[in-house]
N, C-alpha and C positions, 0 to 999 in steps of 0.2 A: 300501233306498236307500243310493247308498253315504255314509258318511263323510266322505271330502274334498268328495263333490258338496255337501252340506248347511253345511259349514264355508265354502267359496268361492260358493255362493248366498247365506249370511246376511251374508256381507262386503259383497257385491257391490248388494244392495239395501239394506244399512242407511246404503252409504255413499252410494247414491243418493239416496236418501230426504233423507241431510243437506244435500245440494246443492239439490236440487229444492225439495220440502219448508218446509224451513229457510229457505230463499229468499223462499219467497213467503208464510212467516209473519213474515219480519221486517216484508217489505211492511206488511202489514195492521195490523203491531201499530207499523207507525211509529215502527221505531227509531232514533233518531236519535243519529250521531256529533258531535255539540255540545252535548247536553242536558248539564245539568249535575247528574251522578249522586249518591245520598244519601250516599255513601263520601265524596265531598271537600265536599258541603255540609254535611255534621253529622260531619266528624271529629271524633271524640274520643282517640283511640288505646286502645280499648278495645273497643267494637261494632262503632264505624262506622270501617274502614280501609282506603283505597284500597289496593289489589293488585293485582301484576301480573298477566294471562288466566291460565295456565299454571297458576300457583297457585291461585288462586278454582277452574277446573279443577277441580283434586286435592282438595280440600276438598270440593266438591259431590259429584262420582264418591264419592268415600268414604263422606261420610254418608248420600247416597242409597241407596246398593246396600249395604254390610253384609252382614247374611246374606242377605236379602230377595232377591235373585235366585241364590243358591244354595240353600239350605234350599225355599222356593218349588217352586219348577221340581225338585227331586230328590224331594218329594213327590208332584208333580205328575204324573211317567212312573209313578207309580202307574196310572193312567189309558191310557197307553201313552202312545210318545214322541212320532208325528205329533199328537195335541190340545195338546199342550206348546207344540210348537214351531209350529204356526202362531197361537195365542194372542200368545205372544212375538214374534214376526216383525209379526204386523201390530197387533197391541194398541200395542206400543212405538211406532209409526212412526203410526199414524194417532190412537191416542189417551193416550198416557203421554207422548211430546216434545212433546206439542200443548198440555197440561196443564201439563207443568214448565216448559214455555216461558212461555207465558202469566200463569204463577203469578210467576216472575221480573220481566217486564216489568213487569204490574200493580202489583210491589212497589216498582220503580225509576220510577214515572212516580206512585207516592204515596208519595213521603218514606221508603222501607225500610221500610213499616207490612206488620207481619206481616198473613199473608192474613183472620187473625180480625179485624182494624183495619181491611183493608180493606173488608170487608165490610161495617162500621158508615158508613163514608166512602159505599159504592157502592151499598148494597141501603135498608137502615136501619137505625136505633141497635141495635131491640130482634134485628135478624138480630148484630149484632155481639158480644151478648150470647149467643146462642143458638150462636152459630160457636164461642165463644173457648170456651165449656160442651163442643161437641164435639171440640175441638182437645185441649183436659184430658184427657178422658177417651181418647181416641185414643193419645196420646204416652204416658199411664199404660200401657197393653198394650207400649207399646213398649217403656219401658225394665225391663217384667218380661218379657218374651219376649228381648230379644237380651241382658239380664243372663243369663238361665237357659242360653242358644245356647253364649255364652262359658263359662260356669263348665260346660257337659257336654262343650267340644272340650276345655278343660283335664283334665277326667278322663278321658277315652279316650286324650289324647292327650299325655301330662303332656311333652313334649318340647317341645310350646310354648310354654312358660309364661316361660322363661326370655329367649325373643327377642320376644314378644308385652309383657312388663314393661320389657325392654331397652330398647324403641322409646320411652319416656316420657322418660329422658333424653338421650336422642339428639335426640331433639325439640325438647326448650329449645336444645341448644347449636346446633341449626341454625335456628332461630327467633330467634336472636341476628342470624343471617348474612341472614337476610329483613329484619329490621327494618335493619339496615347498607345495606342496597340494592346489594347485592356482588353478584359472579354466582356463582349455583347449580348449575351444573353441578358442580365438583370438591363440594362439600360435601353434595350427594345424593349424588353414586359414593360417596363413605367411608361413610356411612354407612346404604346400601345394603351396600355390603362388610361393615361391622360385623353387620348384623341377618343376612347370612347364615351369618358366623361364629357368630353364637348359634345356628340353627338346627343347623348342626351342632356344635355343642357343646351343647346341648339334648338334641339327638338319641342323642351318643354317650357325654354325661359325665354333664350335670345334667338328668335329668327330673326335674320336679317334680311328685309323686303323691300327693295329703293325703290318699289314702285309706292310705297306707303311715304318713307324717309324724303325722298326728294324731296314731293310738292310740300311736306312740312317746314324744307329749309327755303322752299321757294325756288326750286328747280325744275321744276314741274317740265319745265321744255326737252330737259334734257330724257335720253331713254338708260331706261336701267340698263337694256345690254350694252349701250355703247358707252356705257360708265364704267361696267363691268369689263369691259374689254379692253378697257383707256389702264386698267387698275391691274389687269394679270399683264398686259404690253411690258410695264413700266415694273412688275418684279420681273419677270421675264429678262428684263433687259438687264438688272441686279446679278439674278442669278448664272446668265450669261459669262458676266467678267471678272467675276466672284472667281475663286479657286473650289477646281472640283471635289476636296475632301471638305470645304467647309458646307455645304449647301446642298450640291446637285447629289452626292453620294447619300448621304442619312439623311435626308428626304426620299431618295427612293428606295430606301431601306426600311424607312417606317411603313409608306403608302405600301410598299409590296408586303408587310409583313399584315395590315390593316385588309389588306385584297387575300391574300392566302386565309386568314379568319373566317372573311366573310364569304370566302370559294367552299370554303369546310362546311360552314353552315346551312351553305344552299346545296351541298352535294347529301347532306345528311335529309336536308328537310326534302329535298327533291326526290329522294329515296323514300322514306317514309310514305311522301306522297303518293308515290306511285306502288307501293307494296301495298296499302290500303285501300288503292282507287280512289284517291283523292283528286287524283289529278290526271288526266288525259289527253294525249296527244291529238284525239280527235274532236277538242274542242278549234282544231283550228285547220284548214284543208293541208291533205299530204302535198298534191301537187294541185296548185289554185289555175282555174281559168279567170285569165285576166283580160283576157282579148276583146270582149265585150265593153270594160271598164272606157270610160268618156275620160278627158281630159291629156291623151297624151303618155297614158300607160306605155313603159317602153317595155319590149318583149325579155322574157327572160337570156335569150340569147339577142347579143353577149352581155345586158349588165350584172346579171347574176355572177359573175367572175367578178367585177369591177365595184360592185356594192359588198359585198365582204369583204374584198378587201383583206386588211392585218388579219382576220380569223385566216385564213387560208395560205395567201401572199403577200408582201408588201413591198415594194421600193423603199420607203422610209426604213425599214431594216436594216437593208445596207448602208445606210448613214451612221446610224446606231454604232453599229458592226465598226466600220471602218473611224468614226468619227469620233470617240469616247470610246467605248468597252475597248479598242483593240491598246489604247491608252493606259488603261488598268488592269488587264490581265498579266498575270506575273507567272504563267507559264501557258507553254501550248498548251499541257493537257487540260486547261479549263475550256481551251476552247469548245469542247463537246460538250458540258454543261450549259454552258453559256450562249451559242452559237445554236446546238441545234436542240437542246433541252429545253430554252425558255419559248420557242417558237413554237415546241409541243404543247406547252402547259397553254398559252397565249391560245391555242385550238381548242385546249381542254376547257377553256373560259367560254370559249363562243359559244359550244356545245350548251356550258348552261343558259347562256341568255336565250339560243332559241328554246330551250325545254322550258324558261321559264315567258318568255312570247309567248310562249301555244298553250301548253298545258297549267302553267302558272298564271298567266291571265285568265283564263279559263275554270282556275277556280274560285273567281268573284271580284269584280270591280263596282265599287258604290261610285256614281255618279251624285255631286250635287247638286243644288238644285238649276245654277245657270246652268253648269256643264250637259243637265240631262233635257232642259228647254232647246241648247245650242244643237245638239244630236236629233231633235225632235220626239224625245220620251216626254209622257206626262211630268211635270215637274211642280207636282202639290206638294212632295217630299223629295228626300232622297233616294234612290234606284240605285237595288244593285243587281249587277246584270251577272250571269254565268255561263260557262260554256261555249257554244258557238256567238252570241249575243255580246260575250266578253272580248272577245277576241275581235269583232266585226266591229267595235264601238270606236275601236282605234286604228282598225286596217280597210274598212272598206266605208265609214261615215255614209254619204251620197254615194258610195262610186268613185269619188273622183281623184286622180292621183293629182291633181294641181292643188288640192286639199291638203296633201300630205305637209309633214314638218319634223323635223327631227325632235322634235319636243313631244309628239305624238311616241313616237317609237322609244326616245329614251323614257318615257311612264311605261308605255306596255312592261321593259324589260326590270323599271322600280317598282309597279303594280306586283307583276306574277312574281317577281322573285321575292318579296315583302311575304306575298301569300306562302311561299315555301317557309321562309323563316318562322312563319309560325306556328308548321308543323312540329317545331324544335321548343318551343315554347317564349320565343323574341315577338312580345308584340306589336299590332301591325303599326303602329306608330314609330318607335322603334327603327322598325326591320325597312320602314321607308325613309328615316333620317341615313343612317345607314348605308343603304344601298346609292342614295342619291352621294354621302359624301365620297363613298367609294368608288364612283363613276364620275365627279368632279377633280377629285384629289390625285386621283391617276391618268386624268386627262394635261393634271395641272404640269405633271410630271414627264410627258411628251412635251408639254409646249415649252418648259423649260430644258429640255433637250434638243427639241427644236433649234430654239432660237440659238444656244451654243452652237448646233451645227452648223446653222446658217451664218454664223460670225465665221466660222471656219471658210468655208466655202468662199466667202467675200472678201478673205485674209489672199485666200487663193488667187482670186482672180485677178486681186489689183497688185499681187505681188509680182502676177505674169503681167500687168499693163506697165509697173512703175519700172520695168525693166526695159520699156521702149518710151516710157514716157512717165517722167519722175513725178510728176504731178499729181499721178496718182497713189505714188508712194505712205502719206497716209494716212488713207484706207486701210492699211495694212495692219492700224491698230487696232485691240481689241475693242476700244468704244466709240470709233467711227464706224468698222465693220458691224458694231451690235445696233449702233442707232441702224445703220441702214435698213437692217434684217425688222426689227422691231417695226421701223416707218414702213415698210412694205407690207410684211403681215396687215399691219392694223387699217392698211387701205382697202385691202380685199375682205378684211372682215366686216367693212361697212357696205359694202355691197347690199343694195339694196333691191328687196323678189319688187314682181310687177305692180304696181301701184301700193309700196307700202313704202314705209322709214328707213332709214342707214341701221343695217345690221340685222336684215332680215331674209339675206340672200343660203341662208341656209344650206336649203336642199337643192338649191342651183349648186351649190359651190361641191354638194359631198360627191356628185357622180363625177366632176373636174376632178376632185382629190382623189376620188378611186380610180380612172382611166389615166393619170399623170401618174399617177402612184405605181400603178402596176409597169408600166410601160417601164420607169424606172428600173424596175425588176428584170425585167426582159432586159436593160441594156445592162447592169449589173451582171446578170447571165452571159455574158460578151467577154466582161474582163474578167471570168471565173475561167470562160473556154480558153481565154488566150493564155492566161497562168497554169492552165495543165496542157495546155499545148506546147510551150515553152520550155517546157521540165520531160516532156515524150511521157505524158501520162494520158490514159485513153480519156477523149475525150466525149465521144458517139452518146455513151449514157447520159450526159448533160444537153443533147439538142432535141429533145422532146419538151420538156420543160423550158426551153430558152424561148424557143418556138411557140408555144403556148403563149407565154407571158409578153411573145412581142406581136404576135397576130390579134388576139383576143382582145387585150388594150385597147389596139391602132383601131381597130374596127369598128367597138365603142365610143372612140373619143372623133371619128370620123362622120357617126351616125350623129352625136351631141353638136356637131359642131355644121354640116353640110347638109343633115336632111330635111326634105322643103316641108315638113309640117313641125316638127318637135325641136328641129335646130335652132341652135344659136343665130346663126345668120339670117334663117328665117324670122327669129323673132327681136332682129337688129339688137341683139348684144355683144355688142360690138369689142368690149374689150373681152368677156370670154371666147369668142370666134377667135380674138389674134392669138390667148395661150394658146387657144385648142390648135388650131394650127401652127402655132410657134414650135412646139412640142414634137406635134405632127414631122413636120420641118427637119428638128435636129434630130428624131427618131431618127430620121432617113438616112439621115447625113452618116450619124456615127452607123448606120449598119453601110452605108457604102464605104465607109474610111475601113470598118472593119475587113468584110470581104477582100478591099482591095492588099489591106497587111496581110492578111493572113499567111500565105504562102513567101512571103518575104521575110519575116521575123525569124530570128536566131533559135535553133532549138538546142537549151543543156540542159542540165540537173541542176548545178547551182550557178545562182546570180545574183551577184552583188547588188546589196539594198540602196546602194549610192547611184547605181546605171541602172541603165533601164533594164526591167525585169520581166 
């Protein structure tokens, strides 16, 4: 199939989708431009602060997608690229904007109450309890998987270190310009302009490479991820208890306007590519046989749902949704924007990483000369490989999926898409500073979402314990709550794979984060039912997709976790067996608390944001 057809089909219906679609969800969810939104009724200038669209926007887009629809979706053409990309095309459009959307409105028609709060408010107390247990545990994977994402593009890619740290105080000083209520346009071009300067000055002057730097200071013991991930923890945890217009906002203003640049240049080059036959889709299988493969290959059904991940659906969404964005929006009508427009665009990204996986690696990877000894090419020079060769160098090495690594997959999708950009004339040095900073710098901006959200969620929990038991009272503050969140994360991101160092559990951790993640979703899909249940608005169109998102998960995370050749318990890992099962656990619970409310809960129109809703 060609390239441009696949780039100008997923434009052409995602943008449909948001008109149609989008339309007749605001209908049903009753968005009304007079309600008066939790941004200007609980301003504080801290949580709750009214924002212009544009911006709430860039915030959302940012923390939502992070690596999650690039890492995703570039593991995922593992499988071959057609199951990729109609997952992504119709997962996003019928069930992931359906989700973030929902998840947003819910949040803005109860007070900004995060979706675990909501649930206490819509299902019952002890679901609130059981939600905000798996919202913990879910955001824990997250900020050790996208800490681990960032600290391995820094070591491959020590070029971005320099424009990905840049962006922090660029950030405040246009975070000054947001709070002035000035216009933004000249003060995003400068400092857009600035973060490209760093790229290439990253690129050509300052990489920064701790695996060089350590053993000079006489560190040598230490490992560069786990230095790197001691170093994003501890801003993380800054930006956390920071105020949201100083920091968290213009930084994901600049990264998202930094990621839209570089979305343009690869949909042009990508284009090009494929109008000249530069580039091809069948440099990499439509649908791959993998059954053959040694090491524990898992079948495409169900991880193909659960390794895409944010390209299609995400649980972490509804954190977003409900935990920040529903914070800053300063009216319902952005909800559609924001809710189900950024979860289109966040599809329309994935789209390019698998075109540039298949077709974009497939037009030329140099191997040097260890990398091409390591693979088993002649290595008197450097090789470079094209085509099917290009694509195999990084997906199928031996065979063996216990090979695999996310550092594998995030080059595939810096490689090919490096190669697009210099159909545009961005050379390839360039166009892989670049791309690498634009896949650290927007991961950096989930884990700084993250970790706020999980300071929420913690706020939550020990405000419901300090209420039976004062001692946990607090917790309740914001930089007990953030240590906690930060010392959790950065436990699970030292996870170490079988016989290596702390901080090497990678690709153990991404299919935890994809089956916790999803699963999420599915119970998010619970307090979206019970909120149009509540209100006598049909509900039937939402239990295909709830159902989806709660089967396909559980089934996955049951297979990871219980089967006697590739499981966790099989291979005594012991602490992933108890999430996988913990999860497993409260899945259940909250779908038996639900079923049993269902037919009990009060059905009106309107409900007070104070009582349960």
């Amino acid at each position: 199939m060609s390239v441009l057809l696949v780039l100008l089909g997923s434009a052409a219906g995602l943008s449909l989708a948001y008109v149609v679609l989008g339309r007749w969800l605001s209908d049903v969810f009753a968005v009304d431009a007079d309600a008066v939104v939790p941004s200007i009724e609980k301003e504080d200038g801290r949580d709750f602060v009214p924002t212009r669209r544009w911006v709430v926007f860039a915030h959302h887009f940012t923390s939502i997608a992070g690596t999650g629809p690039i890492v995703g979706p570039a593991v995922a053409v593992f499988w071959g690229w057609l199951p990729a990309l109609v997952w992504v095309l119709l997962g996003s459009v019928l069930v992931g904007a359906v989700h973030d959307f929902g998840s947003l409105v819910v949040s803005l028609k109860n007070g900004g109450a995060t979706v675990g709060e909501a649930a206490g408010r819509l299902i019952s107390p002890r679901a609130r309890w059981l939600f905000l247990t798996v919202l913990w545990l879910a955001l824990t994977v997250v900020l050790g998987v996208f800490g681990l994402v960032i600290a391995s593009v820094f070591g491959t890619y020590p070029e971005s270190v320099l424009p990905v740290w840049a962006a922090m105080p660029l950030a405040i000083l246009l975070g000054r310009v947001i709070k002035s209520g000035g216009n933004l346009a000249v003060p995003v071009a400068l400092g857009l302009a600035t973060l490209l300067g760093c790229v290439w000055l990253g690129a050509q002057y300052v990489p920064v490479d701790l695996a060089v730097i350590l053993p000079k200071l006489g560190l040598d013991a230490f490992s560069p991820v786990v230095v790197w991930t001691v170093l994003l923890l501890a801003y993380c945890y800054a930006a956390s208890v920071m105020p949201v217009g100083l920091l968290l906002q213009p930084r994901d203003l600049l990264n998202s306007g930094l990621l839209f640049l570089t979305m343009a240049a690869l949909v042009i080059g990508a284009g090009v590519a494929g109008a000249t036959g530069a580039a091809d889709l069948a440099s990499a299988p439509m649908i791959a046989d993998t059954g053959a493969l040694p090491g524990g290959a898992p079948a495409i059904l169900p991880f193909l749902f659960v390794t895409v991940a944010c390209g299609a659906c995400s649980g972490f969404h509804c954190l977003v949704a409900s935990g920040t964005s529903s914070k800053q929006v300063k009216s319902e009508l952005d909800a559609r924007p924001v809710g189900y427009g950024a979860m289109l665009a966040e599809a329309f990204l994935a789209v390019l990483v698998i075109l540039a996986c298949t077709a974009g690696l497939g037009m030329g990877r140099t191997l040097d000369i260890p990398e091409a000894a390591a693979g088993g090419v002649a290595a008197t020079s450097p090789t470079t490989l094209v085509g099917g060769e290009a694509w195999s160098s990084l997906y199928r090495s031996d065979g063996n999926w216990s090979d695999f690594s996310l550092k594998s997959k995030i080059a595939a999708f810096v490689d090919g898409g490096a190669n697009f950009l210099q159909q545009v004339g961005i050379p390839l040095w360039f166009g892989v500073g670049l791309i690498a900073t634009t896949v650290a710098g927007f991961a950096a901006t989930t884990l700084d979402s993250a970790t706020r959200l999980q300071r929420y969620v913690v706020q939550e929990l020990a405000g419901g314990l300090a209420e039976k038991a004062p001692i946990f009272a607090p917790l309740t503050g914001r930089h007990p709550a953030t240590f906690i969140a930060v010392l959790a994360g950065g436990a699970i991101a030292m996870l170490p794979a079988a016989g290596k160092g702390y901080g090497t559990g990678g690709l153990i951790l991404w299919p935890l984060f994809g089956a916790t993640n999803q699963l999420l979703a599915g119970l998010a899909f619970l307090v979206i039912a019970f909120y149009l249940h509540r209100r006598r608005k049909p509900v039937l169109w939402l239990v295909p997709a709830a159902l989806l998102m709660v089967a396909v998960p559980a089934w996955a995370m049951a297979v990871q976790v219980f089967d006697p050749e590739i499981g966790w318990i099989a291979q005594k890992n012991w602490l992933l067996s108890a999430m996988g099962g913990a999860v497993l656990l409260l899945e259940g619970w909250v779908l038996i608390e639900a079923v049993r409310m269902w037919p009990r809960v009060s059905r009106n129109d309107g409900v007070p944001n104070a009582t349960p809703a």
